[in-house]
BAFI-3210 file (N, C-alpha, C; in Angstrom, 3 decimals, decimal comma, padded with zeros to 6 digits):
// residues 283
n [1|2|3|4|5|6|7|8|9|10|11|12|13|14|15|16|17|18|19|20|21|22|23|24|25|26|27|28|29|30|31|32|33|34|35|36|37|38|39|40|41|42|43|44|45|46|47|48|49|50|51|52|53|54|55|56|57|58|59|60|61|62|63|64|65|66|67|68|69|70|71|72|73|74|75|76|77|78|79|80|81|82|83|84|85|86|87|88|89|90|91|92|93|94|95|96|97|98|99|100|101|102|103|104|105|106|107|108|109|110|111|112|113|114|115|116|117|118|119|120|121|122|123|124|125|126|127|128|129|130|131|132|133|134|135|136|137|138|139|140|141|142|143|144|145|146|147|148|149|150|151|152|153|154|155|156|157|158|159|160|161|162|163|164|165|166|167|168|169|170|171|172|173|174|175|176|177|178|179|180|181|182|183|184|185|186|187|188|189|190|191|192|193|194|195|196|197|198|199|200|201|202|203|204|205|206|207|208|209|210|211|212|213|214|215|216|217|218|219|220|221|222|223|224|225|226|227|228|229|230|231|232|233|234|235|236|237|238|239|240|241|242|243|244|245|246|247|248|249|250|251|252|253|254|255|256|257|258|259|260|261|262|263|264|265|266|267|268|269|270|271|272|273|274|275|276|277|278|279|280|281|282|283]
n.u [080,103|083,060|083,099|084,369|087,426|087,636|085,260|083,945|085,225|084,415|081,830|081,775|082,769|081,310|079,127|080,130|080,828|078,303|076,757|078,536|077,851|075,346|075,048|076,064|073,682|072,746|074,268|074,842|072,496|072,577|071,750|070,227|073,511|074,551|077,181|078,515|077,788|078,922|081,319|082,099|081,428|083,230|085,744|085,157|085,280|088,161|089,460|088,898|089,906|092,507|092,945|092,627|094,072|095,835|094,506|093,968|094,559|097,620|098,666|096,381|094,668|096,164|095,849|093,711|093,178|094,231|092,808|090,155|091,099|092,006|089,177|087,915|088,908|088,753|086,082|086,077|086,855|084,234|082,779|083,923|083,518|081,222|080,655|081,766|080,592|078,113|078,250|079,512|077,216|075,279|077,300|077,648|074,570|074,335|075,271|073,649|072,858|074,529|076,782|076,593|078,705|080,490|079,091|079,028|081,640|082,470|079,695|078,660|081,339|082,031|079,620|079,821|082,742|081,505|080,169|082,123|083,509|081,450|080,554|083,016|083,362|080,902|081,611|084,122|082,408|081,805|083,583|086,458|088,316|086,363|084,519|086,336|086,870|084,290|083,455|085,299|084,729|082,171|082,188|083,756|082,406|081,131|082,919|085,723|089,424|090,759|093,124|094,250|095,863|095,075|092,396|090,845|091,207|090,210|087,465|087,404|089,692|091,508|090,394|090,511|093,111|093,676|091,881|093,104|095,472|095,087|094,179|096,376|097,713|096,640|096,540|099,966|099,638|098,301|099,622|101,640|100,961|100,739|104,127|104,711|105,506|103,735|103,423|102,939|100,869|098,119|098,248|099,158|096,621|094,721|095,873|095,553|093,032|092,311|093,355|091,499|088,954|090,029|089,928|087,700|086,369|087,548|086,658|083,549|083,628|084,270|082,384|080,329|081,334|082,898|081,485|079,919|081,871|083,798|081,949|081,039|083,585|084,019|082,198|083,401|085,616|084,527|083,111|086,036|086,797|084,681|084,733|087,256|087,416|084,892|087,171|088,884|086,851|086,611|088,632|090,302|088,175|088,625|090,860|090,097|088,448|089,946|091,750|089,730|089,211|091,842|091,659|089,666|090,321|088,827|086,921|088,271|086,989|084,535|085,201|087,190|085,399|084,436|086,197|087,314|085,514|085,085|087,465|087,248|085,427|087,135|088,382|086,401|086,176|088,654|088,711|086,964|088,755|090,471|089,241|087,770|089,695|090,059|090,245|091,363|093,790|092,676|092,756]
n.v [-044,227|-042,142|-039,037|-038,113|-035,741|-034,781|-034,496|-033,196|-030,479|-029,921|-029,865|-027,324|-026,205|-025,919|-024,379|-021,775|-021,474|-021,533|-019,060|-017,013|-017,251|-016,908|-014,128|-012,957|-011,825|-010,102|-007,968|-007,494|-006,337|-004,044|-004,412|-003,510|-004,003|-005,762|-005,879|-006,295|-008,540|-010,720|-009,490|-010,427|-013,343|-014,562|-013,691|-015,093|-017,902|-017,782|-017,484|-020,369|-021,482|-021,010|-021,384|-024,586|-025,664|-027,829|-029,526|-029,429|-029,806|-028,076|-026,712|-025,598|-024,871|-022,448|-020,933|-020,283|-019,356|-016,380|-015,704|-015,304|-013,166|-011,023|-010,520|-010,068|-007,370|-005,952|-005,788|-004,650|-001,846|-000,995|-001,492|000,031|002,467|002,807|001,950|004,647|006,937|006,443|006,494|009,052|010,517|009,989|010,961|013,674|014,268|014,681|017,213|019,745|022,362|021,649|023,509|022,678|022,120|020,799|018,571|017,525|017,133|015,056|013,053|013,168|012,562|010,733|009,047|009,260|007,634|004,839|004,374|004,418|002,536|000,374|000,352|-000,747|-003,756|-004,482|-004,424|-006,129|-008,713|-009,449|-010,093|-012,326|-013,382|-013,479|-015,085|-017,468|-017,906|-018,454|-020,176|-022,546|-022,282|-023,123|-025,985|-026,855|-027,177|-029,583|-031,409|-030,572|-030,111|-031,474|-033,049|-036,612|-037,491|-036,804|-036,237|-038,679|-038,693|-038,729|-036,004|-034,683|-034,412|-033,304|-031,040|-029,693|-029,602|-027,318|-025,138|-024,431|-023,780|-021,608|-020,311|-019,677|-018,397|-015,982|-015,370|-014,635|-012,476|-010,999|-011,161|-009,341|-007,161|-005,099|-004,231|-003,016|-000,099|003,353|004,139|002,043|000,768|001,289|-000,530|-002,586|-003,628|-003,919|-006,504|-007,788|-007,720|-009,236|-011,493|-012,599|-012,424|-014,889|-016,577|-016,680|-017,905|-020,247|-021,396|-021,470|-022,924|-025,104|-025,866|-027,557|-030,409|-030,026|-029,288|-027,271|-025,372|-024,971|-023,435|-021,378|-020,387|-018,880|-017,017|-015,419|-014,872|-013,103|-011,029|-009,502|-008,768|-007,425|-005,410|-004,460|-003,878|-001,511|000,254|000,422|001,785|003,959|005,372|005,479|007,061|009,542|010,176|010,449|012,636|014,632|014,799|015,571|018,210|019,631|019,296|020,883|023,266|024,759|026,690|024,815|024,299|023,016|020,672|019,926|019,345|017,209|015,569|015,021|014,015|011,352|010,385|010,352|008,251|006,090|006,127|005,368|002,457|001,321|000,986|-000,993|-003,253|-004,454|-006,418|-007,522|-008,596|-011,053|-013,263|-015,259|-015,859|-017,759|-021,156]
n.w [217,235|217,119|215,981|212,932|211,895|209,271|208,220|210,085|210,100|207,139|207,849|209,004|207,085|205,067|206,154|206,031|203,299|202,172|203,297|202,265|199,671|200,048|200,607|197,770|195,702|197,488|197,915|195,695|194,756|196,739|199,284|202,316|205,218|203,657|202,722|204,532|205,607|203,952|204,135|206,702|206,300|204,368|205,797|207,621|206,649|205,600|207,838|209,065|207,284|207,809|210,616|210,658|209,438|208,686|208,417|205,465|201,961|201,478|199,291|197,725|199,783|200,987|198,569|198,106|200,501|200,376|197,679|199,587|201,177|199,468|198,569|200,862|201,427|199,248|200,037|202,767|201,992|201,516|203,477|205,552|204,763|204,484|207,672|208,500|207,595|208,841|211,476|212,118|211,075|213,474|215,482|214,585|215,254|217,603|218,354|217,882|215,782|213,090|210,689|206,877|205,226|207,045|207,349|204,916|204,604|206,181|206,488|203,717|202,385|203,308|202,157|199,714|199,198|199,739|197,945|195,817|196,510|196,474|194,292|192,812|194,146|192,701|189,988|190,590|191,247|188,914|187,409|186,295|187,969|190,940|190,234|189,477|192,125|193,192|191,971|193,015|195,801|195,519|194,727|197,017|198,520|198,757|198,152|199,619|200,011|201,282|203,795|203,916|205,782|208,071|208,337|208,645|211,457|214,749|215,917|217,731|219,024|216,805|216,855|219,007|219,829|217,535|218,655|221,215|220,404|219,338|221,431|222,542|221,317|221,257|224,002|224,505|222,802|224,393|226,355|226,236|225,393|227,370|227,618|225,731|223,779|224,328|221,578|219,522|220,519|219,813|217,275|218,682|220,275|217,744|216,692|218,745|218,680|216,388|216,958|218,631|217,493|215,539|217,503|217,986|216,248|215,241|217,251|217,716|214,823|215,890|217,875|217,780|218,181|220,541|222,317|225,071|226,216|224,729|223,245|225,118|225,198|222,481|223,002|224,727|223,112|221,119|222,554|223,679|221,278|220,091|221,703|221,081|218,771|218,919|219,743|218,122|216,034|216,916|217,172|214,371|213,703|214,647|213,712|211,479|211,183|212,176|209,622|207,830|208,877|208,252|205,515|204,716|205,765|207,208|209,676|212,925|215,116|215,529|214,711|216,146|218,711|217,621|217,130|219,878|221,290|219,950|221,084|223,678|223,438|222,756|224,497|226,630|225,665|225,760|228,728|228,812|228,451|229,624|231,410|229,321|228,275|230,369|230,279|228,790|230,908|232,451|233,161]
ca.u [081,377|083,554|083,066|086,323|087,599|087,362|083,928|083,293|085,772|084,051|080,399|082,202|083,135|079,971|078,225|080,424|080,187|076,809|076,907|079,124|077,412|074,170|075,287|076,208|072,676|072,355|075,270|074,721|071,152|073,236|070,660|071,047|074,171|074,858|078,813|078,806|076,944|079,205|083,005|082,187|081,730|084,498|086,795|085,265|086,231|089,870|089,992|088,848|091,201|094,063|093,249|092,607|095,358|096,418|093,102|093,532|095,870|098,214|098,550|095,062|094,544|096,375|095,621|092,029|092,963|095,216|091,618|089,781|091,775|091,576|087,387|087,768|090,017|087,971|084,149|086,439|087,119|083,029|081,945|084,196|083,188|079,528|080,383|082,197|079,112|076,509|079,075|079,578|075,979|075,197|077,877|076,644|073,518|074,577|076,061|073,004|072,522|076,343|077,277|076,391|079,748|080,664|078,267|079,538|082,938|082,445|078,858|078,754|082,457|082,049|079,061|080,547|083,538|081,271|079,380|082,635|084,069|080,464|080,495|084,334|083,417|079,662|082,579|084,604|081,883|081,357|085,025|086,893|088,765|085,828|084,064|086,516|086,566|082,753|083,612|086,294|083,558|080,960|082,755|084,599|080,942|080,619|084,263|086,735|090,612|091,143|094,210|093,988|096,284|094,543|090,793|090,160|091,629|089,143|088,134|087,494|091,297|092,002|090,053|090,991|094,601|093,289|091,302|094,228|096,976|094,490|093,996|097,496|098,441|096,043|097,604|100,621|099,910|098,049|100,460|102,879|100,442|101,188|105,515|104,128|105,483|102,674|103,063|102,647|099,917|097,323|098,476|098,997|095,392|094,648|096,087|094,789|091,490|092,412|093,410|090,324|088,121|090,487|089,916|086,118|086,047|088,097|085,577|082,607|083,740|084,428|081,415|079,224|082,107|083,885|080,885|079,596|082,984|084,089|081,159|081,659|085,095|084,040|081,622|084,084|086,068|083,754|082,966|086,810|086,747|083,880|085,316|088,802|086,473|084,714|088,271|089,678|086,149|086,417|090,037|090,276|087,200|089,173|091,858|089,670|087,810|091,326|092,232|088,902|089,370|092,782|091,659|088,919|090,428|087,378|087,398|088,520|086,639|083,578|086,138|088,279|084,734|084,176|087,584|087,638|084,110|085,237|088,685|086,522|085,281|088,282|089,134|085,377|086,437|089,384|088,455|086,533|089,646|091,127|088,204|086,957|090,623|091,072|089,108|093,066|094,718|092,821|093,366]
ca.v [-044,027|-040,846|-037,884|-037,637|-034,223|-034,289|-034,215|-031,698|-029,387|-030,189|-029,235|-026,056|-025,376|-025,954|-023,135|-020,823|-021,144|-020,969|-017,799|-016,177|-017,064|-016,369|-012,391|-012,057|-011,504|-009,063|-007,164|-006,890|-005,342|-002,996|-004,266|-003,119|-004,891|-007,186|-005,866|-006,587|-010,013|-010,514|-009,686|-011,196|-014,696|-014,097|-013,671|-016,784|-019,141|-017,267|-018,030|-021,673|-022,420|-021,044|-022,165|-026,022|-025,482|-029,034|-031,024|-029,260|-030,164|-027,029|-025,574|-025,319|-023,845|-021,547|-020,016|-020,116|-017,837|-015,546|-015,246|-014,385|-011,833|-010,071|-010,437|-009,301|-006,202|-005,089|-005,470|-003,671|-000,270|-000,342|-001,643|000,902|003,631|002,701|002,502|005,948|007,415|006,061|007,147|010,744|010,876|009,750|011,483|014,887|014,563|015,119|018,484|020,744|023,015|021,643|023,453|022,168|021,783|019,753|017,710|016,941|016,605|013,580|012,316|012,751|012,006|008,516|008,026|009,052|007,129|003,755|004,376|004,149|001,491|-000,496|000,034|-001,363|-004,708|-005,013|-004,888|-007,586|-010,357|-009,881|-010,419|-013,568|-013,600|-013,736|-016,058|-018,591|-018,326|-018,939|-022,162|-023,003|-022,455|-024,708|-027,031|-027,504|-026,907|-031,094|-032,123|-030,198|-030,545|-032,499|-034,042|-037,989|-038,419|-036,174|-036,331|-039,833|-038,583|-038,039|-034,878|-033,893|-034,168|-032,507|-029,419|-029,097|-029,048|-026,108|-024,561|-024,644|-023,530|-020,285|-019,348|-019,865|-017,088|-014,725|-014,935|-014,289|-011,300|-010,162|-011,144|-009,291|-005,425|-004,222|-003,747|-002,127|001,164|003,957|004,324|001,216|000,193|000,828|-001,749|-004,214|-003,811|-004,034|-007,774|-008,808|-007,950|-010,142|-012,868|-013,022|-012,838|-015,757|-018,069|-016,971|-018,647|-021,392|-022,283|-021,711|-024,124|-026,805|-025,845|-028,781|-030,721|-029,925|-028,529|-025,920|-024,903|-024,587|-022,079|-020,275|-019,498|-018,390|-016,112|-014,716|-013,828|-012,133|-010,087|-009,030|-008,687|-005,952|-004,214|-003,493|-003,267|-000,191|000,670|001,097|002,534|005,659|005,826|005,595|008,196|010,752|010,424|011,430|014,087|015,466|014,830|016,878|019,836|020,009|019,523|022,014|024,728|025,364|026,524|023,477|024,358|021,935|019,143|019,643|018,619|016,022|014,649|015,046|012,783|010,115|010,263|009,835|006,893|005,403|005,675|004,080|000,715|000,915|000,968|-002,304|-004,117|-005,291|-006,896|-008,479|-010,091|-011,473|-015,266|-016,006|-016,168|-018,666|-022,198]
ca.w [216,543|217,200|214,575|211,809|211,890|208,274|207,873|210,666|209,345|206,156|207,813|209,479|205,866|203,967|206,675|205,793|201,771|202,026|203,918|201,211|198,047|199,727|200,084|196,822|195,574|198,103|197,791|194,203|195,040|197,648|200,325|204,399|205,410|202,887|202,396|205,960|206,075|203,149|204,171|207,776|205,839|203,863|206,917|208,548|205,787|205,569|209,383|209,266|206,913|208,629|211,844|210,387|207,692|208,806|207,774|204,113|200,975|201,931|198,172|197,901|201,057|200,781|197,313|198,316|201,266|199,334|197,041|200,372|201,449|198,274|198,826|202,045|201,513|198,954|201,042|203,764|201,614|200,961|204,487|206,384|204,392|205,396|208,994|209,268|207,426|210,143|212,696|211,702|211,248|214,702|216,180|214,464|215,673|219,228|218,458|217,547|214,005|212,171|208,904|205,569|204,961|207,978|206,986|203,840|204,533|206,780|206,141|202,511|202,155|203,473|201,575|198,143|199,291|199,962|196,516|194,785|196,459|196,221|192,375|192,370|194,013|191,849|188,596|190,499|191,344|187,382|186,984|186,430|189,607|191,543|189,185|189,546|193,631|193,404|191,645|193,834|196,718|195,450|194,507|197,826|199,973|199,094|198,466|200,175|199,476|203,019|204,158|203,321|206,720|209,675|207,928|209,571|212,669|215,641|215,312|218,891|219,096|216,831|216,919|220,682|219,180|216,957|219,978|222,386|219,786|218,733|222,364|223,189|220,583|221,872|224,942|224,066|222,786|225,487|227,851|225,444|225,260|228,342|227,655|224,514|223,520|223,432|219,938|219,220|221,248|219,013|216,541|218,982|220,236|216,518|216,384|219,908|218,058|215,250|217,485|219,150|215,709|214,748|218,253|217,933|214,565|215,249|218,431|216,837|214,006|217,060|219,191|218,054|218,542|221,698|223,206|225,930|227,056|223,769|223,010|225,956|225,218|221,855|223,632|225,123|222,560|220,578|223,768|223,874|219,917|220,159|222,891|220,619|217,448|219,261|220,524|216,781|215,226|217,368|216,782|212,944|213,228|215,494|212,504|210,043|211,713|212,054|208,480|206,998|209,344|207,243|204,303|204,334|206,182|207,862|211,338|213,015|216,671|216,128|214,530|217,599|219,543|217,252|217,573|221,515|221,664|219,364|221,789|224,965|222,907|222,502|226,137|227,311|225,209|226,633|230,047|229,128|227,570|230,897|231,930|228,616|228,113|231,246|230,590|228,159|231,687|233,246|232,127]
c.u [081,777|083,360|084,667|086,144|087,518|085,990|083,319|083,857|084,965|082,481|080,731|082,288|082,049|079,020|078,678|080,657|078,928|076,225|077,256|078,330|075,832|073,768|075,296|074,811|072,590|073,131|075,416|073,208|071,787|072,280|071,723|072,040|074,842|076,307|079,251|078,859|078,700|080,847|083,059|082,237|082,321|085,629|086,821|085,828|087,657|090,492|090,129|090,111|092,263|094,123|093,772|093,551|095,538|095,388|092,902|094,826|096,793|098,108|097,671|094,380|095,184|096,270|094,703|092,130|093,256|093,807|090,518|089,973|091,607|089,787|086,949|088,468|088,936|086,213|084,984|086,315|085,525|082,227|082,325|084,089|082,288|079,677|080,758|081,045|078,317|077,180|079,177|078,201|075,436|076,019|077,702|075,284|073,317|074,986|075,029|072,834|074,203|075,789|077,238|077,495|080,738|079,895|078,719|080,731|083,162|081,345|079,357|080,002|082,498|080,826|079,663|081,896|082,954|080,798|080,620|083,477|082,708|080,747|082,078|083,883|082,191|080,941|083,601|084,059|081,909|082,746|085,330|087,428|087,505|084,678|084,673|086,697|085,451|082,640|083,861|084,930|082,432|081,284|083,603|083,239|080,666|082,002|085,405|088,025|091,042|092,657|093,998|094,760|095,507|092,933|089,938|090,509|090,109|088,762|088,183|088,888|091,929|091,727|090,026|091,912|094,691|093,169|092,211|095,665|096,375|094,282|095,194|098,115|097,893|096,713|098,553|100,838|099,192|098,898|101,263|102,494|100,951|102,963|105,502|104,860|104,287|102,426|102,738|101,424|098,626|097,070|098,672|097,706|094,728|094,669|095,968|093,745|091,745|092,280|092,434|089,265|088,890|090,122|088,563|085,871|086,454|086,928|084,141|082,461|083,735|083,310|080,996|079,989|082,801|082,643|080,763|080,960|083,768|083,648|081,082|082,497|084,998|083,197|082,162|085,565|085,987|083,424|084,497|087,215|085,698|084,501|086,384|088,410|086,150|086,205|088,786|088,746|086,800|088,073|090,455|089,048|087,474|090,037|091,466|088,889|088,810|091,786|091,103|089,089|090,448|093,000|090,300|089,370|089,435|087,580|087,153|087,821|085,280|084,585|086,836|086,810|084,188|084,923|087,712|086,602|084,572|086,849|088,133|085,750|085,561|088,521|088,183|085,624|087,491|089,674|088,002|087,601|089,826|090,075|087,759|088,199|091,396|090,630|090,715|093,849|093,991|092,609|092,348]
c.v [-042,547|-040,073|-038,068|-036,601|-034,073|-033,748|-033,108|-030,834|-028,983|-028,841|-027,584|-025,128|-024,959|-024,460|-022,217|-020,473|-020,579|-019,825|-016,912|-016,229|-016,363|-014,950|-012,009|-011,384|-009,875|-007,965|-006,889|-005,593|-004,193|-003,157|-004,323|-004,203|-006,033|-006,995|-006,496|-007,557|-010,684|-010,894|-010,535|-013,143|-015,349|-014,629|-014,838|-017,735|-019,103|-017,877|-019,462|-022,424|-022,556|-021,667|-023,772|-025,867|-027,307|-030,043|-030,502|-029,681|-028,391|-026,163|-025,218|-024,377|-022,452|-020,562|-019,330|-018,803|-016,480|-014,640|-014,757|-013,330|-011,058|-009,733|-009,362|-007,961|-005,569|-004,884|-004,961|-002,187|-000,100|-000,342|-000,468|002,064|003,519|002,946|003,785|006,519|007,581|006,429|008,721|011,010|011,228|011,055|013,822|015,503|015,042|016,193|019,641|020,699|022,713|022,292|022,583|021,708|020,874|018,174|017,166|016,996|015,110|012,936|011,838|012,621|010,717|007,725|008,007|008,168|005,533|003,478|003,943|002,591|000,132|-000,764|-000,411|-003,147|-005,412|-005,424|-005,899|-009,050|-010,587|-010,319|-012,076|-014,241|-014,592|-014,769|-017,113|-019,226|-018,870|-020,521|-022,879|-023,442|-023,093|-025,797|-028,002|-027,426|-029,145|-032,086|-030,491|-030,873|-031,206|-032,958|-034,852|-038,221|-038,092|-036,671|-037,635|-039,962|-037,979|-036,967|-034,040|-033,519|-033,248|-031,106|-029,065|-028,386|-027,370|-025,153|-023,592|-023,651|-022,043|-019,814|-019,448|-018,342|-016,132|-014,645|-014,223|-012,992|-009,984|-009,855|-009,736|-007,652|-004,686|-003,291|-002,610|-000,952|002,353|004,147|003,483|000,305|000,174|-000,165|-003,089|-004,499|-004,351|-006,089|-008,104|-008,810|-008,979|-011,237|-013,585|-013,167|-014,298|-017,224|-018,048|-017,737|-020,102|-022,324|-022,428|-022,612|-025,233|-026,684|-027,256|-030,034|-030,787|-029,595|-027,144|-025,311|-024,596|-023,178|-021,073|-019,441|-018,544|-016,672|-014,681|-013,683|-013,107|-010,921|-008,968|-008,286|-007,489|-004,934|-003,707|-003,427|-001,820|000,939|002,029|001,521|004,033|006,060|006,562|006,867|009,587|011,244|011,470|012,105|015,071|015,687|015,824|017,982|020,257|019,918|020,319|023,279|025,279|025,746|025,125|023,553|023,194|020,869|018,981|018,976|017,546|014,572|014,242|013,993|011,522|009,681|009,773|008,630|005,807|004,668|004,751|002,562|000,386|000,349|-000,765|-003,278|-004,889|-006,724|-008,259|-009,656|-011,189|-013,415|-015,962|-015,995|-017,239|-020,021|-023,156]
c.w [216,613|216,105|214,096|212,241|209,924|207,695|208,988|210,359|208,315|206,306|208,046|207,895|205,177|204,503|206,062|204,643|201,900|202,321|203,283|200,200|198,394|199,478|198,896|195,731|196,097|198,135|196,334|193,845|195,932|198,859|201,589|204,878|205,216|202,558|203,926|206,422|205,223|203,000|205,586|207,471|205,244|204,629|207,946|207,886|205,637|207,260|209,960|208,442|207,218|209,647|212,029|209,417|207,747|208,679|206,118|203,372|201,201|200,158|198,055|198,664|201,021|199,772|197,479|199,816|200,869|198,648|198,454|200,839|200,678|198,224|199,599|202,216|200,279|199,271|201,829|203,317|201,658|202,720|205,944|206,072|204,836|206,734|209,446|208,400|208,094|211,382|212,453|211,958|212,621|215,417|216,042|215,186|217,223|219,460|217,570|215,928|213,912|210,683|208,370|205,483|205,430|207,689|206,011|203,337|205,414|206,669|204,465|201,800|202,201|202,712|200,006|198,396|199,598|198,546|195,426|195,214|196,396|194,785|192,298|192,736|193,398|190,462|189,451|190,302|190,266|186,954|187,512|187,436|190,529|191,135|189,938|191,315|193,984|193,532|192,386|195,181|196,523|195,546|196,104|198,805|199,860|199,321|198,440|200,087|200,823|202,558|204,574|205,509|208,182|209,205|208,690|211,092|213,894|215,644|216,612|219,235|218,474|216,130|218,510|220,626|218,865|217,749|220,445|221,437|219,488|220,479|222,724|222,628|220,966|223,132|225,191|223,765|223,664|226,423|227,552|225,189|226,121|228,515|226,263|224,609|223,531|221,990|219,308|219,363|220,422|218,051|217,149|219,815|219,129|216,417|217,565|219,613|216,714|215,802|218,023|218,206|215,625|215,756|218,232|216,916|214,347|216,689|218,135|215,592|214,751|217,625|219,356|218,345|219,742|222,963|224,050|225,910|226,261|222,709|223,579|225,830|223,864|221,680|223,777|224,134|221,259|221,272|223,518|221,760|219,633|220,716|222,148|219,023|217,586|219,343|218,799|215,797|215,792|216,912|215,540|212,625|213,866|214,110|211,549|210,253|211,634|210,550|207,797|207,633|208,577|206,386|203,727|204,639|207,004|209,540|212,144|214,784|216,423|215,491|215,362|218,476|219,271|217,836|219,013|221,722|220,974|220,552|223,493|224,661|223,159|223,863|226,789|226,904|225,563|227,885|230,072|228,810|228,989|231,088|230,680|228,303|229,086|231,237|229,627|229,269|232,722|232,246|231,957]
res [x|x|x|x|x|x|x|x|x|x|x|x|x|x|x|x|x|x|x|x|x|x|x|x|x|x|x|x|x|x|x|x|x|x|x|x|x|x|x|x|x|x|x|x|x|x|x|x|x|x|x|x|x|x|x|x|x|x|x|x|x|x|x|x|x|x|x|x|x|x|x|x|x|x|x|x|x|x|x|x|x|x|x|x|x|x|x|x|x|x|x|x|x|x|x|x|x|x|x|x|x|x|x|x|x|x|x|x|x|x|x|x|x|x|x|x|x|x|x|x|x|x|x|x|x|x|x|x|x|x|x|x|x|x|x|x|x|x|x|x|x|x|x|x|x|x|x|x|x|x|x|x|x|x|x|x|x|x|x|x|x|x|x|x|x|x|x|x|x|x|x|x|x|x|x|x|x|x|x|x|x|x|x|x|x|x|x|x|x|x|x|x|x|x|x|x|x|x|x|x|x|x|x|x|x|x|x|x|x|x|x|x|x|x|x|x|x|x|x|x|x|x|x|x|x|x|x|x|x|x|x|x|x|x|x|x|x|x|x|x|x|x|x|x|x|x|x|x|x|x|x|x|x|x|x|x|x|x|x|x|x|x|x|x|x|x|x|x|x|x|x|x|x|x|x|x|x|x|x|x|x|x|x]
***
């Protein structure tokens, strides 16, 4: 007998509760990577639901993303303070004896800037908000708000649908980078990295479902999803190399060689973009 799509949506769903509630432990302890583990499971359930919007009761669905987003926006302020921390660090370390002061305008800037946004979302999980999302998320890990008319629908069908309609949009805006403005271009790298987070998530929910060729593709655009991840770390960390040299005053000649390395960064993940998005033009 063919799989429903309700109930594999369903299982797709249940992974990715379980994934969330199991962080919060750990992210209340502040253990290695747990804002990380944390907002990444977060952003999968926000993605499954959008992608499948059409196997859920739509008000529902959507509230419940509405409450992810808010999750995920605040584990972003704590998890991207952490990574420009371990980046600075790193990227210090390649440049000899640095000033004290260098040092603790971009190391210990980003870590006092992760410390406060850690201690903001330890006082949310305790908050009611995130309380009643918990609920919401247990509660739907066995019964999920499904739609009564697609839920008994095959489901290979229609998470192909899904599939097919999430790589179609990436496309799109690949096809759609190149007429780009320079000024703009960073932002629409920005949301060709979204798009590809969003068809990795949506294929990885179908894999066991659709199969190899389904996993492959999700492979792939995780592959192209790193590559403009790296693209917009070094970027956002050129910024603010630039932004402390002018707000210390300090002689700005090693932040100009900071800035210039995180900019030759930029350009190496660039170089790979072509390459990693070229598997959305064949069919």
């Amino acid at each position: 007998m063919a799989r429903k799509a309700g109930k594999a949506v369903a299982a797709a769903l249940r992974e990715d509760i379980d994934r969330l509630l199991a962080a919060d432990p750990e992210v209340r302890a502040d253990a290695d990577d747990s804002v990380h583990q944390m907002r990444v499971a977060t952003r999968r359930l926000r993605s499954v639901l959008r992608s499948y919007r059409d196997l859920f009761d739509h008000r529902q669905a959507t509230a419940t993303v509405t409450e992810l987003k808010w999750l995920a926006d605040l584990l972003g302020a704590a998890r991207d303070a952490e990574v420009r921390a371990a980046r600075f660090e790193d990227l210090l370390a390649g440049h000899g004896a640095v000033p004290a002061e260098v040092t603790e305008a971009l190391v210990g800037a980003s870590r006092n800037a992760y410390a406060s946004a850690h201690a903001k979302v330890l006082t949310e999980l305790d908050g009611m908000r995130y309380r009643h999302l918990a609920e919401v998320l247990q509660a739907w890990r066995t019964d999920p708000p499904l739609a009564a008319d697609l839920a008994h629908e095959k489901a290979r069908r229609v998470f192909d649908k899904v599939v097919r309609r999430d790589r179609k949009r990436l496309r799109k805006l690949v096809f759609a980078e190149p007429t780009a403005a320079p000024a703009d271009r960073v932002e629409i790298l920005h949301d060709i990295r979204k798009g590809a987070k969003r068809l990795r998530y949506s294929c990885e929910a179908a894999g066991e479902v659709l199969g190899a060729d389904t996993t492959d593709l999700g492979t792939r655009a995780k592959r192209l999803q790193t590559v403009l991840g790296d693209h917009r770390d070094a970027v956002e960390s050129r910024e603010a190399i630039r932004a402390a040299a002018t707000a210390t005053g300090a002689d700005s000649t090693l932040y100009e060689l900071l800035a210039d390395a995180e900019e030759a960064a930029a350009g190496r993940s660039l170089a790979r973009y072509p390459a990693a998005a070229a598997f959305v033009s064949v069919k």
